[in-house]
C-alpha positions in Angstrom: 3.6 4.6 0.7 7.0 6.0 1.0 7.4 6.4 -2.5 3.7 8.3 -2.6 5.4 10.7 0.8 8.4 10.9 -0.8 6.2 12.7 -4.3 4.5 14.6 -2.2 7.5 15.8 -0.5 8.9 16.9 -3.6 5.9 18.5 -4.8 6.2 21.3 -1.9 9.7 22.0 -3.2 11.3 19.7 -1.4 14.4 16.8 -2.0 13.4 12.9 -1.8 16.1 10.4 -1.7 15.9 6.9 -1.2 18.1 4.9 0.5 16.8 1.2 0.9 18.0 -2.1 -0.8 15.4 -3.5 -3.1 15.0 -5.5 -6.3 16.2 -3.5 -9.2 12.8 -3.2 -11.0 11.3 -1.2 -7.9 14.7 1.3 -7.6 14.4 1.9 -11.5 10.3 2.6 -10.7 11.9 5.3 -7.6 14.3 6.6 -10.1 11.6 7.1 -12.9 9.6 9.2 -10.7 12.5 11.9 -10.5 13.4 10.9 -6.7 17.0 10.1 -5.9 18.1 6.5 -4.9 21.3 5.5 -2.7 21.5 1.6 -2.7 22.9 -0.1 0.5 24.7 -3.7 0.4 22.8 -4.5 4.3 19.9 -3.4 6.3 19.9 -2.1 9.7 21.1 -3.7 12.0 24.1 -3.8 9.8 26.7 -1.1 11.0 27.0 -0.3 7.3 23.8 0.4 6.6 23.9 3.7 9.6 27.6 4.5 8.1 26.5 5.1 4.8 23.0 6.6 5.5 25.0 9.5 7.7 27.4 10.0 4.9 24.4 10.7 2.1 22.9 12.9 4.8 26.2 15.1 5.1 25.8 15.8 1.4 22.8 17.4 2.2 22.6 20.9 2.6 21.5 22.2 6.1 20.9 25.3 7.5 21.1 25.7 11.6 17.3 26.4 12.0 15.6 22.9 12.6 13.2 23.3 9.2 16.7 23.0 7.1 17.9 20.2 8.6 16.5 16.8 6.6 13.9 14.4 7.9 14.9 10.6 7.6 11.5 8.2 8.0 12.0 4.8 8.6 9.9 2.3 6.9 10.3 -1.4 8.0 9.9 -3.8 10.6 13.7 -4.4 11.6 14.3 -1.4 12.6 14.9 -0.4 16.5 14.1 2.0 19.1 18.2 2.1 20.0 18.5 3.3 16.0 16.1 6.0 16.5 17.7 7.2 19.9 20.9 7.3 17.5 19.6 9.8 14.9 17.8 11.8 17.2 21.0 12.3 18.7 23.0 12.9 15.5 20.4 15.8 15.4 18.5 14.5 12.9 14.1 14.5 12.9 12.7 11.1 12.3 9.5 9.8 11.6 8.6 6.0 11.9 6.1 4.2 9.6 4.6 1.2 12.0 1.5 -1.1 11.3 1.7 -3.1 14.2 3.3 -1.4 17.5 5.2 -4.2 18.5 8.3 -2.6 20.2 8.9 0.8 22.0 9.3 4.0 19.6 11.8 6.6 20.0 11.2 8.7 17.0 9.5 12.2 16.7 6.9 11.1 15.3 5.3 7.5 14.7 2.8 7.2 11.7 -0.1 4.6 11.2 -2.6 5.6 8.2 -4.4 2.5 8.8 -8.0 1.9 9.4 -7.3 0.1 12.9 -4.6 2.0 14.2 -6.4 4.1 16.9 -6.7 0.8 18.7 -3.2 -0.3 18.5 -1.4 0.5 21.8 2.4 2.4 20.8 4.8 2.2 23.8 7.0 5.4 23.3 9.4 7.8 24.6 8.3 11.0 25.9 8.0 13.4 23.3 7.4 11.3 20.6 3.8 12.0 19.0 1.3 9.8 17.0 -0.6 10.4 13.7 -3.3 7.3 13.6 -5.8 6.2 12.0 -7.1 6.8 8.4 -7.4 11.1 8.6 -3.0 10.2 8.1 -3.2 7.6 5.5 -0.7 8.1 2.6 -2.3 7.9 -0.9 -0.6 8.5 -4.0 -1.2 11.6 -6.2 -2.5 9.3 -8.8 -4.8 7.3 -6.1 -6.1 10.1 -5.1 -6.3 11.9 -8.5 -8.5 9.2 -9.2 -10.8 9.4 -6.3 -11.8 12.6 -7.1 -15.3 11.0 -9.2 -17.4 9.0 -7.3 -17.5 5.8 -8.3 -20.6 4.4 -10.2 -21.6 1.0 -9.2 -23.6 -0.5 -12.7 -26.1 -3.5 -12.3 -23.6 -5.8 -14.2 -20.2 -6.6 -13.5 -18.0 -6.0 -17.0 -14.5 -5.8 -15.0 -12.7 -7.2 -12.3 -9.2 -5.9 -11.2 -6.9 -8.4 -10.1 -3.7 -7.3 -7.4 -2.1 -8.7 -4.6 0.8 -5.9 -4.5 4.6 -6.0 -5.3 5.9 -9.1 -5.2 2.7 -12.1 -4.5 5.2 -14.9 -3.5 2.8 -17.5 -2.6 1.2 -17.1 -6.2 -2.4 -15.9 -5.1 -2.9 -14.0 -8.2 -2.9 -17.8 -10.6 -5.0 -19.1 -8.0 -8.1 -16.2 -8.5 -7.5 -16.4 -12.1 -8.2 -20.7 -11.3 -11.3 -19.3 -9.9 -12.4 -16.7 -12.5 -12.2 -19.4 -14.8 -13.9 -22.1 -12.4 -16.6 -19.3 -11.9 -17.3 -18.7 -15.9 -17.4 -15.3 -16.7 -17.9 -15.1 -20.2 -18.9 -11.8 -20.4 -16.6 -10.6 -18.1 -12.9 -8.5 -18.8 -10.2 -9.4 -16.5 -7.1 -7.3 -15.4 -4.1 -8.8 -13.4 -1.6 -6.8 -12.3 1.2 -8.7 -11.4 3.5 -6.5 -9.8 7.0 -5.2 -10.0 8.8 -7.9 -8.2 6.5 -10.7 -9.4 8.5 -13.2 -10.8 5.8 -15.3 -12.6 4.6 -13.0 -15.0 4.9 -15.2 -17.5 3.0 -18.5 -16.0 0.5 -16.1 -14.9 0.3 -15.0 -18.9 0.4 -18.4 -19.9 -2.6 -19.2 -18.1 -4.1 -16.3 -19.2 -4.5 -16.9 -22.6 -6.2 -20.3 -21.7 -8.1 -18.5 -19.0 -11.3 -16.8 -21.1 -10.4 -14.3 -23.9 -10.5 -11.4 -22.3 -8.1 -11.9 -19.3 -4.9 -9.8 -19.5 -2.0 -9.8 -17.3 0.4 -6.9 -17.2 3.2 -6.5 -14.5 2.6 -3.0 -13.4 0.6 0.1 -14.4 2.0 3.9 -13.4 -2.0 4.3 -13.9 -3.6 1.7 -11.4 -6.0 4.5 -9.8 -7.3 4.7 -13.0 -7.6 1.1 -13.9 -9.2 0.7 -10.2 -11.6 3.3 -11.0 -12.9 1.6 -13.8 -13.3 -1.7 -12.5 -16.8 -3.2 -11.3 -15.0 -5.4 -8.8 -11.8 -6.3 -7.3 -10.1 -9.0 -6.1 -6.7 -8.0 -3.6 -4.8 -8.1 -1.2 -5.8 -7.4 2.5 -3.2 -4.4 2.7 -2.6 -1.7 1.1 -4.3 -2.4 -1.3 -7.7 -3.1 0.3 -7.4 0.6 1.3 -6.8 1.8 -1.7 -9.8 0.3 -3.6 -12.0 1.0 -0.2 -11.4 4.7 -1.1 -12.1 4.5 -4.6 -15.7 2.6 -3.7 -13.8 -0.4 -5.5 -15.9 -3.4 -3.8 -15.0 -6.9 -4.1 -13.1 -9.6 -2.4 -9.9 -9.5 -0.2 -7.2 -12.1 1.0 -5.1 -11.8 3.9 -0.9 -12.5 2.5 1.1 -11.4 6.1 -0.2 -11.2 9.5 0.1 -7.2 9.8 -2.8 -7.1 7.5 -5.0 -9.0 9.7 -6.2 -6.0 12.1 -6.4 -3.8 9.1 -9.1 -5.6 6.7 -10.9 -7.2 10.4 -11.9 -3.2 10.3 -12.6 -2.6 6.2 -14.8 -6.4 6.7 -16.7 -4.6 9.9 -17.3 -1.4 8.3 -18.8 -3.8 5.4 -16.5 -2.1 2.3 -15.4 -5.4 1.2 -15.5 -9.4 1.9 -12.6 -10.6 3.9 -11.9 -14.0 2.7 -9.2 -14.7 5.3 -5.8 -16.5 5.2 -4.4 -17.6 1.4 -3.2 -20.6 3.0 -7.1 -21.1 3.9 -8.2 -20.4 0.2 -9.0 -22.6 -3.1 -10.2 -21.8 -6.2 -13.4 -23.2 -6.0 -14.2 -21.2 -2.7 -13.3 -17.8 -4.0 -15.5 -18.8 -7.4 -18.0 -18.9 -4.8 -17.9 -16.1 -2.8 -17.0 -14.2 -6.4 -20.3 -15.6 -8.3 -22.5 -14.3 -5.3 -21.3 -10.7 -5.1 -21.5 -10.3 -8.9 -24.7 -11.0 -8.8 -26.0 -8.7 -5.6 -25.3 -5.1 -7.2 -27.7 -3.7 -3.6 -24.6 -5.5 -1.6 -21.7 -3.7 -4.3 -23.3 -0.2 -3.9 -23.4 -0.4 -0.1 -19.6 -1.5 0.0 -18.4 0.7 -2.5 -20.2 4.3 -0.4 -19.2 2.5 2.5 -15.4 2.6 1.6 -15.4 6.1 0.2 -16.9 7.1 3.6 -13.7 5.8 5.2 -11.1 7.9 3.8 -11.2 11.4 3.1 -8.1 11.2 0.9 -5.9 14.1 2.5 -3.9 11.8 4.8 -0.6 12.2 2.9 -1.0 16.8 2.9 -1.1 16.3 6.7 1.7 14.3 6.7 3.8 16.2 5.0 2.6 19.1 6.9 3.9 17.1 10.5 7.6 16.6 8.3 7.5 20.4 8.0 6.4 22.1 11.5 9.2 20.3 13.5 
Protein backbone atom coordinates (compact mmCIF):
# COMPACT_ATOMS: atom_id res chain seq x y z
CA UNK A 1 0.00 0.00 0.00
CA UNK A 2 2.69 2.41 0.57
CA UNK A 3 4.36 1.55 -2.41
CA UNK A 4 0.78 2.07 -4.48
CA UNK A 5 0.63 5.88 -2.19
CA UNK A 6 3.87 6.50 -2.77
CA UNK A 7 2.95 6.04 -7.14
CA UNK A 8 0.31 7.98 -6.76
CA UNK A 9 2.16 10.61 -5.02
CA UNK A 10 4.53 10.83 -7.78
CA UNK A 11 2.03 10.84 -10.34
CA UNK A 12 0.70 14.40 -9.11
CA UNK A 13 4.24 15.70 -9.58
CA UNK A 14 5.32 14.86 -6.45
CA UNK A 15 8.82 13.04 -4.76
CA UNK A 16 8.47 9.43 -3.14
CA UNK A 17 11.33 8.08 -1.15
CA UNK A 18 11.48 5.18 0.83
CA UNK A 19 13.13 4.74 3.82
CA UNK A 20 12.43 1.24 5.48
CA UNK A 21 14.69 -1.95 5.90
CA UNK A 22 13.45 -4.78 3.87
CA UNK A 23 14.66 -7.83 1.94
CA UNK A 24 16.59 -6.82 -1.08
CA UNK A 25 14.09 -8.30 -3.65
CA UNK A 26 11.22 -5.85 -2.38
CA UNK A 27 13.84 -2.51 -2.34
CA UNK A 28 14.91 -3.48 -5.98
CA UNK A 29 10.81 -3.88 -6.75
CA UNK A 30 10.57 0.17 -4.95
CA UNK A 31 13.58 1.09 -6.96
CA UNK A 32 12.17 -0.34 -10.32
CA UNK A 33 9.18 1.65 -9.99
CA UNK A 34 11.27 5.02 -10.18
CA UNK A 35 10.69 5.86 -6.34
CA UNK A 36 13.82 6.54 -4.23
CA UNK A 37 14.96 4.08 -1.46
CA UNK A 38 17.16 5.08 1.72
CA UNK A 39 18.02 1.76 3.61
CA UNK A 40 18.30 1.88 7.48
CA UNK A 41 20.56 -0.75 9.48
CA UNK A 42 17.36 -0.67 12.66
CA UNK A 43 13.84 0.18 12.97
CA UNK A 44 12.28 2.59 15.30
CA UNK A 45 12.71 2.36 18.31
CA UNK A 46 16.35 2.43 17.38
CA UNK A 47 17.75 6.02 17.83
CA UNK A 48 19.41 5.44 14.47
CA UNK A 49 16.61 4.83 12.59
CA UNK A 50 15.06 8.84 13.65
CA UNK A 51 18.78 10.18 13.09
CA UNK A 52 19.06 9.15 9.72
CA UNK A 53 15.33 9.57 8.64
CA UNK A 54 15.80 13.52 9.77
CA UNK A 55 18.99 13.69 7.83
CA UNK A 56 17.32 12.42 4.32
CA UNK A 57 14.51 14.77 5.18
CA UNK A 58 17.03 17.88 5.30
CA UNK A 59 18.01 16.97 1.76
CA UNK A 60 14.69 17.73 0.90
CA UNK A 61 13.80 20.91 -0.45
CA UNK A 62 11.28 23.05 1.61
CA UNK A 63 9.72 26.00 1.20
CA UNK A 64 8.18 27.97 4.52
CA UNK A 65 4.48 27.51 3.47
CA UNK A 66 3.24 24.16 5.03
CA UNK A 67 2.38 22.50 1.34
CA UNK A 68 6.43 22.58 0.67
CA UNK A 69 7.37 21.03 3.63
CA UNK A 70 7.37 16.91 3.05
CA UNK A 71 4.90 14.45 4.45
CA UNK A 72 6.55 11.27 6.28
CA UNK A 73 3.67 8.31 6.69
CA UNK A 74 4.46 5.71 8.95
CA UNK A 75 3.60 2.30 8.08
CA UNK A 76 4.13 -0.50 10.78
CA UNK A 77 3.17 -1.73 13.99
CA UNK A 78 6.26 -0.73 16.12
CA UNK A 79 5.97 2.56 15.84
CA UNK A 80 4.84 4.94 18.81
CA UNK A 81 2.73 7.80 19.68
CA UNK A 82 6.10 9.47 21.57
CA UNK A 83 7.70 9.19 17.69
CA UNK A 84 4.84 10.94 16.23
CA UNK A 85 4.81 13.73 18.99
CA UNK A 86 8.68 13.95 17.90
CA UNK A 87 8.12 14.77 14.17
CA UNK A 88 5.23 16.78 14.62
CA UNK A 89 7.42 18.83 16.58
CA UNK A 90 10.44 18.79 14.20
CA UNK A 91 7.68 20.49 12.00
CA UNK A 92 7.15 17.85 10.00
CA UNK A 93 3.10 16.47 8.75
CA UNK A 94 2.65 12.80 9.38
CA UNK A 95 0.23 10.38 8.47
CA UNK A 96 -0.11 6.98 10.25
CA UNK A 97 -1.23 3.68 8.41
CA UNK A 98 -2.99 1.51 11.32
CA UNK A 99 -5.18 -1.75 10.97
CA UNK A 100 -5.78 -2.33 14.36
CA UNK A 101 -5.99 0.86 16.85
CA UNK A 102 -4.16 -0.65 19.52
CA UNK A 103 -2.28 2.36 21.08
CA UNK A 104 -2.98 6.21 21.22
CA UNK A 105 -2.12 8.23 17.82
CA UNK A 106 -0.47 11.43 17.69
CA UNK A 107 -0.23 12.01 14.02
CA UNK A 108 -2.21 14.40 11.71
CA UNK A 109 -3.80 12.09 10.24
CA UNK A 110 -4.42 8.22 10.96
CA UNK A 111 -5.46 6.12 7.86
CA UNK A 112 -7.49 2.76 7.80
CA UNK A 113 -8.78 1.67 4.15
CA UNK A 114 -10.13 -1.32 5.55
CA UNK A 115 -13.49 -2.83 5.26
CA UNK A 116 -14.01 -2.82 9.24
CA UNK A 117 -12.37 0.13 10.21
CA UNK A 118 -15.34 2.35 11.05
CA UNK A 119 -15.83 0.02 13.96
CA UNK A 120 -12.36 0.14 15.36
CA UNK A 121 -12.16 2.62 18.21
CA UNK A 122 -8.62 5.09 17.60
CA UNK A 123 -7.59 6.73 20.89
CA UNK A 124 -5.95 10.13 19.65
CA UNK A 125 -4.63 13.37 20.32
CA UNK A 126 -6.64 16.35 19.68
CA UNK A 127 -6.33 17.37 16.30
CA UNK A 128 -5.47 14.37 14.77
CA UNK A 129 -8.22 13.27 12.14
CA UNK A 130 -9.31 9.89 10.71
CA UNK A 131 -9.85 8.58 7.12
CA UNK A 132 -11.75 5.01 7.71
CA UNK A 133 -13.20 2.64 6.11
CA UNK A 134 -13.15 1.41 2.46
CA UNK A 135 -14.15 5.19 0.59
CA UNK A 136 -9.81 5.54 1.84
CA UNK A 137 -8.58 2.24 0.71
CA UNK A 138 -5.25 2.44 -1.25
CA UNK A 139 -5.28 0.45 -4.50
CA UNK A 140 -2.62 0.40 -6.95
CA UNK A 141 -2.85 2.03 -10.36
CA UNK A 142 -2.54 -1.34 -11.89
CA UNK A 143 -5.44 -2.83 -9.35
CA UNK A 144 -7.47 -0.37 -10.22
CA UNK A 145 -6.62 -0.09 -13.93
CA UNK A 146 -7.93 -3.39 -13.87
CA UNK A 147 -11.13 -2.89 -12.15
CA UNK A 148 -12.17 -0.70 -14.62
CA UNK A 149 -14.28 -3.99 -16.59
CA UNK A 150 -16.67 -5.67 -14.72
CA UNK A 151 -15.89 -8.87 -14.14
CA UNK A 152 -17.66 -11.81 -15.97
CA UNK A 153 -18.41 -14.69 -13.88
CA UNK A 154 -18.67 -17.91 -16.68
CA UNK A 155 -20.57 -21.17 -15.62
CA UNK A 156 -17.26 -23.14 -15.51
CA UNK A 157 -14.29 -22.47 -13.59
CA UNK A 158 -11.04 -22.59 -16.16
CA UNK A 159 -8.61 -20.60 -13.63
CA UNK A 160 -7.86 -20.22 -10.25
CA UNK A 161 -5.33 -17.62 -8.81
CA UNK A 162 -3.30 -18.69 -6.09
CA UNK A 163 -1.60 -15.69 -3.46
CA UNK A 164 -1.01 -15.35 -0.03
CA UNK A 165 1.13 -12.05 -0.39
CA UNK A 166 4.94 -11.22 0.08
CA UNK A 167 6.56 -13.47 1.91
CA UNK A 168 3.83 -16.78 2.98
CA UNK A 169 6.15 -18.12 5.84
CA UNK A 170 4.04 -20.86 7.13
CA UNK A 171 3.95 -22.26 3.43
CA UNK A 172 0.09 -21.99 2.77
CA UNK A 173 0.52 -21.58 -0.81
CA UNK A 174 2.06 -25.81 -1.10
CA UNK A 175 -0.70 -26.66 1.06
CA UNK A 176 -3.77 -25.25 -1.55
CA UNK A 177 -1.73 -26.58 -4.34
CA UNK A 178 -1.99 -30.25 -1.90
CA UNK A 179 -5.57 -29.52 -2.27
CA UNK A 180 -6.00 -28.53 -5.96
CA UNK A 181 -4.50 -31.66 -6.59
CA UNK A 182 -6.50 -33.73 -3.79
CA UNK A 183 -9.58 -31.88 -5.43
CA UNK A 184 -8.78 -33.10 -9.23
CA UNK A 185 -9.15 -30.39 -11.56
CA UNK A 186 -8.23 -31.75 -14.71
CA UNK A 187 -9.53 -29.20 -16.68
CA UNK A 188 -8.60 -26.59 -14.62
CA UNK A 189 -5.23 -23.88 -15.13
CA UNK A 190 -3.61 -22.95 -12.05
CA UNK A 191 -1.50 -19.67 -11.20
CA UNK A 192 0.62 -19.38 -7.93
CA UNK A 193 2.13 -16.39 -7.25
CA UNK A 194 4.66 -16.83 -4.84
CA UNK A 195 5.73 -13.61 -3.86
CA UNK A 196 8.76 -11.53 -3.58
CA UNK A 197 10.15 -12.56 -0.34
CA UNK A 198 8.95 -16.21 -0.67
CA UNK A 199 11.79 -18.27 -0.21
CA UNK A 200 10.31 -21.67 -1.50
CA UNK A 201 9.81 -20.85 -4.88
CA UNK A 202 11.38 -23.69 -5.90
CA UNK A 203 9.60 -26.59 -3.66
CA UNK A 204 6.54 -24.84 -4.53
CA UNK A 205 7.73 -25.42 -8.50
CA UNK A 206 8.77 -28.74 -7.78
CA UNK A 207 5.50 -29.67 -6.69
CA UNK A 208 4.07 -28.10 -9.37
CA UNK A 209 5.20 -29.96 -12.11
CA UNK A 210 3.76 -33.15 -10.30
CA UNK A 211 0.73 -31.17 -9.37
CA UNK A 212 -1.63 -31.48 -12.85
CA UNK A 213 -0.08 -30.04 -16.07
CA UNK A 214 -1.23 -26.92 -16.05
CA UNK A 215 -0.23 -25.53 -12.59
CA UNK A 216 2.44 -22.74 -12.81
CA UNK A 217 4.26 -20.99 -10.20
CA UNK A 218 5.93 -17.68 -10.75
CA UNK A 219 7.32 -15.44 -7.83
CA UNK A 220 5.80 -12.12 -8.67
CA UNK A 221 3.90 -10.46 -11.55
CA UNK A 222 4.14 -6.32 -11.98
CA UNK A 223 0.66 -7.40 -13.78
CA UNK A 224 -1.33 -9.27 -10.91
CA UNK A 225 -4.61 -6.95 -11.56
CA UNK A 226 -4.58 -8.35 -14.68
CA UNK A 227 -3.94 -11.96 -13.86
CA UNK A 228 -6.80 -11.49 -11.00
CA UNK A 229 -9.04 -10.26 -13.60
CA UNK A 230 -8.84 -13.17 -15.54
CA UNK A 231 -9.22 -15.68 -13.11
CA UNK A 232 -12.62 -17.66 -12.32
CA UNK A 233 -11.56 -18.07 -8.74
CA UNK A 234 -9.15 -17.33 -6.17
CA UNK A 235 -7.65 -18.71 -3.41
CA UNK A 236 -5.65 -15.87 -0.77
CA UNK A 237 -4.89 -14.51 1.83
CA UNK A 238 -7.30 -12.82 4.33
CA UNK A 239 -5.62 -9.23 3.88
CA UNK A 240 -4.85 -7.35 1.48
CA UNK A 241 -5.26 -9.36 -0.73
CA UNK A 242 -8.96 -10.41 0.00
CA UNK A 243 -9.64 -6.73 -0.76
CA UNK A 244 -8.09 -6.55 -3.65
CA UNK A 245 -9.79 -9.50 -5.45
CA UNK A 246 -13.28 -8.40 -3.59
CA UNK A 247 -12.93 -5.33 -5.84
CA UNK A 248 -12.21 -7.00 -8.90
CA UNK A 249 -15.49 -9.46 -8.24
CA UNK A 250 -12.56 -12.11 -7.82
CA UNK A 251 -14.73 -14.76 -5.71
CA UNK A 252 -13.16 -17.63 -4.05
CA UNK A 253 -11.67 -18.85 -0.85
CA UNK A 254 -9.73 -16.87 1.88
CA UNK A 255 -7.33 -17.89 4.82
CA UNK A 256 -6.57 -15.83 7.75
CA UNK A 257 -2.07 -15.70 8.06
CA UNK A 258 -1.90 -12.81 11.12
CA UNK A 259 -4.41 -11.76 13.58
CA UNK A 260 -4.88 -8.01 12.10
CA UNK A 261 -6.64 -9.77 9.22
CA UNK A 262 -9.22 -11.30 11.34
CA UNK A 263 -11.73 -8.11 11.66
CA UNK A 264 -11.10 -7.39 8.08
CA UNK A 265 -12.26 -10.68 6.18
CA UNK A 266 -15.13 -11.33 9.44
CA UNK A 267 -16.62 -8.19 7.26
CA UNK A 268 -15.72 -9.35 3.30
CA UNK A 269 -17.31 -13.16 4.88
CA UNK A 270 -20.61 -11.00 6.14
CA UNK A 271 -20.99 -9.00 3.20
CA UNK A 272 -20.87 -12.66 1.40
CA UNK A 273 -17.85 -11.59 -1.26
CA UNK A 274 -15.83 -14.47 -0.41
CA UNK A 275 -15.63 -17.78 2.02
CA UNK A 276 -13.59 -17.17 5.03
CA UNK A 277 -11.88 -20.41 5.82
CA UNK A 278 -10.39 -19.16 9.09
CA UNK A 279 -7.00 -19.76 10.75
CA UNK A 280 -4.05 -21.64 8.46
CA UNK A 281 -3.10 -23.31 11.55
CA UNK A 282 -6.93 -24.69 11.40
CA UNK A 283 -6.52 -25.77 7.63
CA UNK A 284 -5.69 -29.19 5.67
CA UNK A 285 -5.63 -29.94 2.35
CA UNK A 286 -8.39 -32.14 2.30
CA UNK A 287 -10.75 -29.39 3.89
CA UNK A 288 -9.96 -26.60 1.49
CA UNK A 289 -10.48 -29.48 -1.51
CA UNK A 290 -13.78 -29.34 0.00
CA UNK A 291 -14.88 -26.17 0.38
CA UNK A 292 -12.94 -25.53 -3.28
CA UNK A 293 -14.98 -28.51 -5.12
CA UNK A 294 -18.40 -26.93 -3.81
CA UNK A 295 -17.92 -23.31 -4.92
CA UNK A 296 -16.64 -24.42 -8.35
CA UNK A 297 -19.56 -26.04 -8.86
CA UNK A 298 -22.28 -23.23 -7.57
CA UNK A 299 -21.62 -20.50 -10.45
CA UNK A 300 -25.38 -18.65 -8.70
CA UNK A 301 -23.09 -18.53 -5.35
CA UNK A 302 -19.67 -17.01 -7.59
CA UNK A 303 -21.87 -14.30 -9.29
CA UNK A 304 -23.37 -13.15 -6.04
CA UNK A 305 -19.81 -12.90 -4.38
CA UNK A 306 -18.14 -11.54 -7.16
CA UNK A 307 -21.14 -8.09 -7.51
CA UNK A 308 -21.04 -8.32 -4.02
CA UNK A 309 -17.33 -7.36 -3.68
CA UNK A 310 -17.32 -4.79 -6.47
CA UNK A 311 -20.19 -3.18 -4.48
CA UNK A 312 -17.65 -2.73 -1.64
CA UNK A 313 -15.15 -0.57 -3.08
CA UNK A 314 -15.45 2.25 -5.28
CA UNK A 315 -11.72 2.21 -6.20
CA UNK A 316 -10.88 6.03 -5.54
CA UNK A 317 -9.55 5.46 -1.94
CA UNK A 318 -5.97 6.19 -2.80
CA UNK A 319 -7.00 10.06 -5.00
CA UNK A 320 -8.52 10.96 -1.66
CA UNK A 321 -5.60 10.10 0.10
CA UNK A 322 -3.39 11.77 -1.57
CA UNK A 323 -5.67 14.68 -1.70
CA UNK A 324 -5.52 14.61 2.62
CA UNK A 325 -1.27 14.54 2.08
CA UNK A 326 -1.90 17.70 0.07
CA UNK A 327 -4.55 20.18 1.85
CA UNK A 328 -2.42 20.20 5.22
Amino acid sequence: RCWALAQAWQATGGKAIFVSRCPDALRARVESSGIGFIPIEGSHPEEADLEKTLAELAQVKQGPAPSTRPWLVLDGYHFSRGLEMELRRLGLKVATIDDNARRFFAAHWILNGNVHARQLRYRRAKGTKVALGPRYFIFSEEIRKAGKRRKAVRKDVRKILVTMGGADPSNQTLKVLRAIERAALPRVSVLAIAGTANRRVAQLKKFARKCCARCRVIQWTPRIGAEMAKADLGIGSAGRIATEMAYLGLPGLRIVLADNQRGLIRKIHRERAAINLGWHRWLTPGRIAVHLRRLIGNVALRRKMSDKGRRMFDGKGTDRIVKILESL
